[in-house]
GUFI-419660 format. One record per residue (C-alpha): residue number from 0; x, y, z; residue in one letter. Coordinates in steps of 0.001 Angstrom, whole numbers, plus 500000, padded with zeros to 6 digits. Layout:
BEGIN
(NUM, (X, Y, Z), 'A') ...
// end
This chain:
BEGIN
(0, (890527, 734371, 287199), 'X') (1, (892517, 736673, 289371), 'X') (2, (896567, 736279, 289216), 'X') (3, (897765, 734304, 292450), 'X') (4, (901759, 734711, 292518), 'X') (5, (903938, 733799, 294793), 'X') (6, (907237, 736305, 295099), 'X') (7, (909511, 733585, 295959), 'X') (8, (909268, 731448, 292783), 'X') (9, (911289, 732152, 289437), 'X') (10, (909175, 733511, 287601), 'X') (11, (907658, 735809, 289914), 'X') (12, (909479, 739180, 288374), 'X') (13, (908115, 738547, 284397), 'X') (14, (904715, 738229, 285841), 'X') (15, (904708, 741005, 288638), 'X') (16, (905673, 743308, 285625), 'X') (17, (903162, 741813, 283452), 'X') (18, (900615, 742854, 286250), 'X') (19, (901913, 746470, 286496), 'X') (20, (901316, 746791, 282670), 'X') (21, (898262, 745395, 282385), 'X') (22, (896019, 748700, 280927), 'X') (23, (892862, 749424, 282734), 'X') (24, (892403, 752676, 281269), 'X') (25, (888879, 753163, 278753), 'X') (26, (890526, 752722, 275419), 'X') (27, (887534, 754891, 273537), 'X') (28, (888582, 756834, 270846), 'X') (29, (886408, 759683, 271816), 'X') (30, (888731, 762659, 271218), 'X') (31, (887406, 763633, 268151), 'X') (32, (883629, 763872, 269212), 'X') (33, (884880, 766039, 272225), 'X') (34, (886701, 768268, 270235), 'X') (35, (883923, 768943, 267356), 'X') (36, (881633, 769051, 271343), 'X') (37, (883641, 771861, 272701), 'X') (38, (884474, 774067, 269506), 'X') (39, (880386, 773778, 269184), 'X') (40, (880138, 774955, 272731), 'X') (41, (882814, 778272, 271797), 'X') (42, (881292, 779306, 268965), 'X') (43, (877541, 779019, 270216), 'X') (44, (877558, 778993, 273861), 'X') (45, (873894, 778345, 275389), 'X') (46, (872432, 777258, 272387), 'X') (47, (874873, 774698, 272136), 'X') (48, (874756, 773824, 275806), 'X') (49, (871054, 773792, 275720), 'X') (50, (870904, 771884, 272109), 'X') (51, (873456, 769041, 273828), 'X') (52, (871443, 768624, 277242), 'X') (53, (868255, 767954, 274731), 'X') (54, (870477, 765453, 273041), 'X') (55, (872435, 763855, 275810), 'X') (56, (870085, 764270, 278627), 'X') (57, (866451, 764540, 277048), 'X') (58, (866013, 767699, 278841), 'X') (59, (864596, 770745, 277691), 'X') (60, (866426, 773782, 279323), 'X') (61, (866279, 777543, 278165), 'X') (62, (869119, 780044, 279187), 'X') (63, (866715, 780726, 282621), 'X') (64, (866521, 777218, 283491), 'X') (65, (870319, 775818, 282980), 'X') (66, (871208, 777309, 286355), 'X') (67, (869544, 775812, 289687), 'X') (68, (867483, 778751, 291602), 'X') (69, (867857, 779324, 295108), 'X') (70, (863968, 777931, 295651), 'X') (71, (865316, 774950, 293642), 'X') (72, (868270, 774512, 296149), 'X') (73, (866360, 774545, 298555), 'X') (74, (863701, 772632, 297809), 'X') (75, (865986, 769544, 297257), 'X') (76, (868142, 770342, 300495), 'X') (77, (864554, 769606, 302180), 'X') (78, (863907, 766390, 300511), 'X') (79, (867010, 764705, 302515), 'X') (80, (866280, 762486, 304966), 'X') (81, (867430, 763927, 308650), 'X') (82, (869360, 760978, 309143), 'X') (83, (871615, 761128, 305642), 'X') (84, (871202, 765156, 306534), 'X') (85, (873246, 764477, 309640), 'X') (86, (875933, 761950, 307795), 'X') (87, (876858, 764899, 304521), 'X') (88, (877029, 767425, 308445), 'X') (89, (879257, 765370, 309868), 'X') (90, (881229, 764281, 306375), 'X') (91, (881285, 768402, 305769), 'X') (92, (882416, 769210, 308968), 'X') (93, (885347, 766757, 309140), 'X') (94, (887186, 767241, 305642), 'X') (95, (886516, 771039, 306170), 'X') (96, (888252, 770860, 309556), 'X') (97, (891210, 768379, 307969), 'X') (98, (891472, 770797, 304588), 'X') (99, (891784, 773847, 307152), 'X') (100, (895275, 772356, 308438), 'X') (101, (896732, 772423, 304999), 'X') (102, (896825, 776077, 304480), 'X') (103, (900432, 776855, 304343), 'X') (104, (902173, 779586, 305435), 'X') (105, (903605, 783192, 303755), 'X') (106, (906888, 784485, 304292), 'X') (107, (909236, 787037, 304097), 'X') (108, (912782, 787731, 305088), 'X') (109, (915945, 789118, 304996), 'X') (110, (919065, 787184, 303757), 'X') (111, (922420, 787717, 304508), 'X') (112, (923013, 790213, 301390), 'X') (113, (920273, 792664, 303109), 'X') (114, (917924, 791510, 300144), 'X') (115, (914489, 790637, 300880), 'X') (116, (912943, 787253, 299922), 'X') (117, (909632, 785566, 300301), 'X') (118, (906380, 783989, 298811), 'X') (119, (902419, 784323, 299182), 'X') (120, (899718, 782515, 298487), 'X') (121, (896618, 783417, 296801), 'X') (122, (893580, 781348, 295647), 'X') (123, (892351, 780821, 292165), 'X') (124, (889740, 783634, 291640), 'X') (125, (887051, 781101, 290172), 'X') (126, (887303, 777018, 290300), 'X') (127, (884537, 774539, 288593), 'X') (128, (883268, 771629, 289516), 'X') (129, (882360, 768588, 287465), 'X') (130, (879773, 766283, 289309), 'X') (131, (878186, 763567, 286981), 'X') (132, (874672, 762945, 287041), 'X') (133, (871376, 761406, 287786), 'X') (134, (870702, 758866, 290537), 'X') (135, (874336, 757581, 290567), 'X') (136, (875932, 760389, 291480), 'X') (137, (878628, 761376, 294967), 'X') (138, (877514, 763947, 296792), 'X') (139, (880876, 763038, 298985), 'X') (140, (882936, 763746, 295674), 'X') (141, (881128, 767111, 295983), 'X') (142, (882362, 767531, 299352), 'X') (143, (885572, 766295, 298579), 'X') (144, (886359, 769040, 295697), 'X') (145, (884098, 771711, 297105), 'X') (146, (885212, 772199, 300425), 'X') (147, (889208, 772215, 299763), 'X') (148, (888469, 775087, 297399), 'X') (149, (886325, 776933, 299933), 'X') (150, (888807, 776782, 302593), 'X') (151, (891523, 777964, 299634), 'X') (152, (889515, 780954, 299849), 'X') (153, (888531, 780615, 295928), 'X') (154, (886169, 783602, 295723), 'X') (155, (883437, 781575, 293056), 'X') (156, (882702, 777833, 293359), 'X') (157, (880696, 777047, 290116), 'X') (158, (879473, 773142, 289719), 'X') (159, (877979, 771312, 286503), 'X') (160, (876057, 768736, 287498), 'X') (161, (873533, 766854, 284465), 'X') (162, (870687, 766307, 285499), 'X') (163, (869255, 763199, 283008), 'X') (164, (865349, 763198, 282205), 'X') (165, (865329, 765504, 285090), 'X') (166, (866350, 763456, 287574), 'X') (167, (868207, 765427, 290517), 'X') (168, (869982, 763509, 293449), 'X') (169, (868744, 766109, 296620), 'X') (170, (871794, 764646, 298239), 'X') (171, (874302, 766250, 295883), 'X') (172, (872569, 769531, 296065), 'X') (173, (872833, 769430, 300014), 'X') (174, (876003, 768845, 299948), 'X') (175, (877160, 771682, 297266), 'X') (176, (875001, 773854, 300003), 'X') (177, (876694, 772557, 302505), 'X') (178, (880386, 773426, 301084), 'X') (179, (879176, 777312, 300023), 'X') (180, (879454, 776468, 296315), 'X') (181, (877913, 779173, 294316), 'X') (182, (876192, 778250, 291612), 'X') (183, (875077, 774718, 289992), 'X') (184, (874258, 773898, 286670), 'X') (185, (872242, 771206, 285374), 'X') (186, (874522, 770193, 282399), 'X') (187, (876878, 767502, 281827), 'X') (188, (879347, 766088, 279634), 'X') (189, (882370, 767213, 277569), 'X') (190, (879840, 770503, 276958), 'X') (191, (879970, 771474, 280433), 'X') (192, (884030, 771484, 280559), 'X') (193, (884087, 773500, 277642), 'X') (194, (881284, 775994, 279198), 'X') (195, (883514, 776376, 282173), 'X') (196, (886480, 776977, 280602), 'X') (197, (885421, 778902, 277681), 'X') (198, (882200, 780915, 279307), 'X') (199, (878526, 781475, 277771), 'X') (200, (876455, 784072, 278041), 'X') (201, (874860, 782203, 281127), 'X') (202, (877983, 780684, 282924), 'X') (203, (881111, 782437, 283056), 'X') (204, (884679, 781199, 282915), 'X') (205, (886678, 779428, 285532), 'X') (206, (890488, 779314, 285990), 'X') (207, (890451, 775517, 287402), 'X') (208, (888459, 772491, 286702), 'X') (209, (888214, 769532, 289158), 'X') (210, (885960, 766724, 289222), 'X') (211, (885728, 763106, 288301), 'X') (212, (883785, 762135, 284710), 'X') (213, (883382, 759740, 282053), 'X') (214, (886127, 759055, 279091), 'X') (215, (884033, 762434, 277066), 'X') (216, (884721, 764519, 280101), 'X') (217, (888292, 762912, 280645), 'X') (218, (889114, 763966, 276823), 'X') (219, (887461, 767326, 277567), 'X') (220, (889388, 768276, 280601), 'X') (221, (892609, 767420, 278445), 'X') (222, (891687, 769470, 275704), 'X') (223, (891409, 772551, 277993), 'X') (224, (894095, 772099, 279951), 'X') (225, (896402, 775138, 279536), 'X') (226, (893299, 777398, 279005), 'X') (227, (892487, 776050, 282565), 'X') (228, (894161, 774313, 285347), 'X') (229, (892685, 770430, 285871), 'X') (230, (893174, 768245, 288876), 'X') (231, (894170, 765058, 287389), 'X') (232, (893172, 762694, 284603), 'X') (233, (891849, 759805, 286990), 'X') (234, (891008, 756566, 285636), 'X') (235, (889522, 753381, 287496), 'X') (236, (889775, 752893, 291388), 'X') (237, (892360, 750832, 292994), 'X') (238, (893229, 749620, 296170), 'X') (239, (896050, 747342, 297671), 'X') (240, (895844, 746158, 301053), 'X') (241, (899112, 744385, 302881), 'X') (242, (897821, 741832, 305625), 'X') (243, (899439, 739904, 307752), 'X') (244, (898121, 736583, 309400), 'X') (245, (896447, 738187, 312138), 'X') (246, (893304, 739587, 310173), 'X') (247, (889560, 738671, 309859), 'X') (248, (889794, 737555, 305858), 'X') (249, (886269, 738446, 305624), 'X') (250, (887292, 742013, 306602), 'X') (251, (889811, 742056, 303669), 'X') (252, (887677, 740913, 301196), 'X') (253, (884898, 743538, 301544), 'X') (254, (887703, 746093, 301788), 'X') (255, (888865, 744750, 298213), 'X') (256, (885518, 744238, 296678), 'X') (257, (884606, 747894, 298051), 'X') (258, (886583, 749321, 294921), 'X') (259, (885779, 746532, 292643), 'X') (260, (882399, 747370, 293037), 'X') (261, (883332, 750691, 291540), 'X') (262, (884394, 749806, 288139), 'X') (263, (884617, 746326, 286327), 'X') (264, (887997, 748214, 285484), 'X') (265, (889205, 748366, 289499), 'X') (266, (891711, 746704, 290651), 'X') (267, (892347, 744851, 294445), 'X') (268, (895179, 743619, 295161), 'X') (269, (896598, 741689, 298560), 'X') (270, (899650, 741109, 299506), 'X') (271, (900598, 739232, 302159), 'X') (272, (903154, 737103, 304109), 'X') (273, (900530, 734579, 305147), 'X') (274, (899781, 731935, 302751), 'X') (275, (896663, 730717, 304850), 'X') (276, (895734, 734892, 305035), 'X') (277, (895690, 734256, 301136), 'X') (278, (893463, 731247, 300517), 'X') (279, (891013, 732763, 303401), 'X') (280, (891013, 735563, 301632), 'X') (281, (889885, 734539, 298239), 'X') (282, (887352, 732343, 299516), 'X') (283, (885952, 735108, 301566), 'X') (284, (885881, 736992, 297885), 'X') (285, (884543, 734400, 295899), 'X') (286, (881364, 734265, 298848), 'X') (287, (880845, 737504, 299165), 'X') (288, (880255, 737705, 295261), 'X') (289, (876961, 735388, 295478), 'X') (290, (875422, 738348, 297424), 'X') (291, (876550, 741251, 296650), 'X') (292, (874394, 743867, 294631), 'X') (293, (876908, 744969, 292833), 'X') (294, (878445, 741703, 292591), 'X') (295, (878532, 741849, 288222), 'X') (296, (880763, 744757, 288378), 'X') (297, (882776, 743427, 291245), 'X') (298, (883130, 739848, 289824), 'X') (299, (884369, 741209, 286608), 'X') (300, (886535, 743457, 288371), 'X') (301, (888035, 740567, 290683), 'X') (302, (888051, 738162, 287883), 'X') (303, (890278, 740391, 285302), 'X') (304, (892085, 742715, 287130), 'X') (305, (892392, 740971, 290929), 'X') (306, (895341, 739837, 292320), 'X') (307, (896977, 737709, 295419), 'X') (308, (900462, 737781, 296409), 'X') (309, (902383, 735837, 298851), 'X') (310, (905693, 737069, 300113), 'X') (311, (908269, 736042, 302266), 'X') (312, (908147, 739134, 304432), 'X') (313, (906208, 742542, 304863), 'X') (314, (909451, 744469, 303838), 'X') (315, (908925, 742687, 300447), 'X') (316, (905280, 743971, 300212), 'X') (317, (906300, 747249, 301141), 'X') (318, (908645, 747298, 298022), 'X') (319, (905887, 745665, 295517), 'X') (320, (903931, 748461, 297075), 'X') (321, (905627, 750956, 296196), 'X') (322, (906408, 749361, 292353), 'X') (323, (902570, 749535, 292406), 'X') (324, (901979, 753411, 293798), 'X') (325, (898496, 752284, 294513), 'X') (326, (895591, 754762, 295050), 'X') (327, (894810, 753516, 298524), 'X') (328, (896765, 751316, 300165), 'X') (329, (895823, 749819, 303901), 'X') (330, (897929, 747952, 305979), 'X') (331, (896466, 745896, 307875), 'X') (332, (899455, 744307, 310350), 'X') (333, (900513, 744686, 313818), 'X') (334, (902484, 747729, 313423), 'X') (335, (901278, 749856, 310501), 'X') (336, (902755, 752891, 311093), 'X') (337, (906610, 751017, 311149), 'X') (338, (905819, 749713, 307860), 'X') (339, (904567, 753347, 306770), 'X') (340, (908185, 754468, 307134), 'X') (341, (908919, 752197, 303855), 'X') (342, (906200, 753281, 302026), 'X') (343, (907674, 755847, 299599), 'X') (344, (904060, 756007, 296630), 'X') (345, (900643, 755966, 297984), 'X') (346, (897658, 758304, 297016), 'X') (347, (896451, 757326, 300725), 'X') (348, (897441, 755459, 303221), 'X') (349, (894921, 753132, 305727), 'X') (350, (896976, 752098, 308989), 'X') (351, (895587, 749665, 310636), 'X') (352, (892331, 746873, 310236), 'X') (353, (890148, 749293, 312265), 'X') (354, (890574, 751596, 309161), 'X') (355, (888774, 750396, 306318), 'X') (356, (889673, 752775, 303047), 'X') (357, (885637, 753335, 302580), 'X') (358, (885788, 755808, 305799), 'X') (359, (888229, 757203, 303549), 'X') (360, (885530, 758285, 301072), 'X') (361, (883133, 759411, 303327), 'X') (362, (884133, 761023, 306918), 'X') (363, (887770, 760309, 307237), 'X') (364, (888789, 763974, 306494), 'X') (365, (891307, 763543, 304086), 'X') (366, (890507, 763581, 300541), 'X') (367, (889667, 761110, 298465), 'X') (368, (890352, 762499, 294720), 'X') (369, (893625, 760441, 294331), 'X') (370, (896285, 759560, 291446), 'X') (371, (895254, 756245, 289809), 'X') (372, (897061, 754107, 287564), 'X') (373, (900724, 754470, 289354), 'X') (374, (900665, 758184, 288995), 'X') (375, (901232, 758254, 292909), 'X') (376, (904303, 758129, 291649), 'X') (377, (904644, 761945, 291200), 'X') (378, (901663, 763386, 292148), 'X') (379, (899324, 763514, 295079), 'X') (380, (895231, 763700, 295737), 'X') (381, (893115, 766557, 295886), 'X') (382, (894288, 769226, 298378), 'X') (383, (894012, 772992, 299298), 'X') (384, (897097, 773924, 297112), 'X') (385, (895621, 772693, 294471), 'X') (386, (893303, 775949, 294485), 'X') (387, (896761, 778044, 295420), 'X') (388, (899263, 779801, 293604), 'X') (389, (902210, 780521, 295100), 'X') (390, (903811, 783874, 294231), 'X') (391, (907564, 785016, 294548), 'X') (392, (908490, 788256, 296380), 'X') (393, (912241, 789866, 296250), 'X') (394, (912734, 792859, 297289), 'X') (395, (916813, 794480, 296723), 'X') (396, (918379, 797041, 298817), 'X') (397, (921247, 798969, 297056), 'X') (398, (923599, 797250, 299093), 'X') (399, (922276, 794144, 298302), 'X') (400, (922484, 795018, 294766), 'X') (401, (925766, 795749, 295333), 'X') (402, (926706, 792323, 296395), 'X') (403, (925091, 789970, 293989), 'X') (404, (924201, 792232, 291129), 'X') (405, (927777, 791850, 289254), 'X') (406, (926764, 787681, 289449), 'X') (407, (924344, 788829, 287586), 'X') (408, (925430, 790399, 284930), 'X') (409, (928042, 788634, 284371), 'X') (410, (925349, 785366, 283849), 'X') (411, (923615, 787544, 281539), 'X') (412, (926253, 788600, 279564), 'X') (413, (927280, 784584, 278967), 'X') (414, (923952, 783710, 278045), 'X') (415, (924385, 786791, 275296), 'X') (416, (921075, 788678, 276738), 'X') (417, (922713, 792230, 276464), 'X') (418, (919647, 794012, 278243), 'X') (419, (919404, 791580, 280940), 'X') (420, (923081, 792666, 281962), 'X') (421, (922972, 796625, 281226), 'X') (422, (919322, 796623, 283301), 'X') (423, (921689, 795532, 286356), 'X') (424, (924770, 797506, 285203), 'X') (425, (922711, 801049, 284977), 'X') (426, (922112, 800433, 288842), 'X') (427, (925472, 799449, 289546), 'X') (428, (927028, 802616, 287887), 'X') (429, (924571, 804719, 290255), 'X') (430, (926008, 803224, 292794), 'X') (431, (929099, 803714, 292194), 'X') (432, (928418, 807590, 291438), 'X') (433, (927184, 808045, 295147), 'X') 
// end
């Protein structure tokens, strides 16, 4: 059954905290197959790629066939529908045009020592893509990872996608088209990390990995990390939603059962300051279950992991909120963006009940790879910097030198780093010859 609490009763604190420990995480001990996977995958390359696609995927690839042709690409661009066509367009052209606004600035300037000071930004030269497989597969995750990259200006998109028994979803083809990646390969799995971080004779190295996957690819993207540059380590979906009395509970339920139909491991959560919001809400839940599809993986979700809390205002829910630093979070009450202003950790924020977090994943614009599991915390989703380095600039005039060099040296000289202070001092004496 899901936890019903009520913040004004005793006991309310030991059981909030028993909530916000409660692990959701895949507990598979699976490091040591990936590691044996991807030392396999360095010391054989395509044979071991094409060996574990044979294995994992019962496909038969050669070195030709593990990258997708051009008259493959296209071929499966043609097979979508006009009408889901027009949805990945429109999906495309709205997180390109929100990604575009992120691009930050260089600069360069002159303090008041005369020295010169500044930053750039360049992209990564060559970012991968992790897209898992088959049927069941997001082409809007594609969109979601592709296009920030593309608009970094990241010179090679490269994307892994496995393609089980053969089976290719058109739809995630169209839209790694549709975001200019650059090449796509139909493997999968922890052997696919390792190919893009390691390189094979057929697939060349990357210098950032992004991309949702399974606990092997999880492990794998760990294990790289360093060699690489990851997004995140992303475990099940969440979403929290605040509501106040004036709300269709039918409305809030399908928002909450639209992440527990992710993952039997989601998590929904409401919080509200209506009591009668709460029991409409759960009843809403409980009937939407007897028809929806999904409704095995949502019930499971809802029935271990759900959770309904009353409280005696919305500034309350703001600061469980916050305790929670849930992926998305909507709030759904009659001034959202007032109650924004105390929201401090949020992957995403929903204002309003016109904004349901599933336009979110699709055509919102902004991203929807987000921290999970209370990492909100200290980290954010998915964004164009993520595919930026920033680099320093200083520039010193002798006069400048002048000024701030004998800080320097003396620093250097406490710290006991005798050519650290003599590279400064050699300057100085010039100086002072002139």
């Amino acid at each position: 059954m899901p936890v019903i609490l009520d913040a004004t009763q005793p006991d309310f604190e030991a059981q909030f905290t028993t909530l916000l420990g409660a692990k959701r995480e895949d507990a598979a001990d699976v490091d040591e197959i990936v590691a044996a996977i991807i030392d396999n995958v360095r010391q054989r390359g395509d044979d071991a790629l094409i060996a574990l696609t044979a294995k994992f995927d019962r496909l038969a690839l050669t070195p030709d066939t593990l990258r997708f042709s051009d008259q493959e690409i296209a071929m499966h661009c043609a097979a979508v529908p006009s009408h889901e066509r027009a949805a990945l367009e429109l999906a495309a052209d709205r997180i390109r045009a929100y990604h575009e606004k992120q691009m930050p600035e260089d600069a360069f300037w002159e303090d008041a020592s005369g020295a010169r000071l500044g930053w750039r930004f360049t992209p990564v030269s060559a970012a991968g893509l992790y897209v898992p497989g088959g049927l069941a597969s997001y082409p809007s995750s594609v969109l979601m990872n592709a296009i920030p990259a593309k608009v970094a200006g990241v010179n090679r998109l490269a994307v892994t996608c496995p393609t089980p028994d053969g089976t290719v979803n058109p739809l995630v083809i169209l839209a790694a088209h549709l975001s200019g990646v650059d090449e796509i390969y139909r493997v999968g799995g922890a052997q696919a990390i390792a190919a893009l971080a390691y390189g094979t004779a057929s697939i060349a190295p990357v210098d950032k990995i992004t991309g949702p996957g399974n606990a092997f690819v999880a492990a794998a993207k760990r294990r790289v990390f360093g060699r690489v540059g990851i997004d995140m380590i992303a475990g099940p979906s969440e979403i929290l939603v605040i509501a106040d009395g004036d709300n269709d509970p039918d409305w809030i339920a399908l928002d909450m059962l639209s992440q527990a139909e992710h993952d039997e491991s989601a998590q929904s959560i409401l919080v509200t300051d209506s009591p009668a919001m709460a029991r409409a809400v759960q009843v809403a839940i409980d009937r939407n279950l007897q028809t929806l599809e999904r409704r095995a993986i949502a019930g499971a979700s809802w029935r271990d992991y759900g959770a309904i809390i009353t409280v005696p205002d919305l500034s309350t829910a703001a600061a469980l909120s916050n305790r929670v630093a849930p992926e998305h979070l909507e709030l759904c009450v009659a001034d959202p963006m007032k109650l924004a202003e105390e929201i401090t950790h949020a992957g995403a924020i929903f204002l309003g009940a016109w904004t349901p977090e599933a336009i979110g994943d699709y055509v919102g614009g902004p991203n929807h790879v987000l921290p999970t599991a209370r990492s909100a915390r200290f980290s954010s989703g998915l964004n164009v910097l993520d595919f930026l380095k920033r680099t320093t600039l200083a520039q010193m005039t002798p006069e400048a030198l002048r000024q701030i060099g004998p800080a320097a040296e003396t620093l250097a000289i406490s710290e006991s780093l005798e050519a650290h202070g003599l590279s400064v001092r050699a300057r100085l004496n010039r100086l002072n010859e002139l």
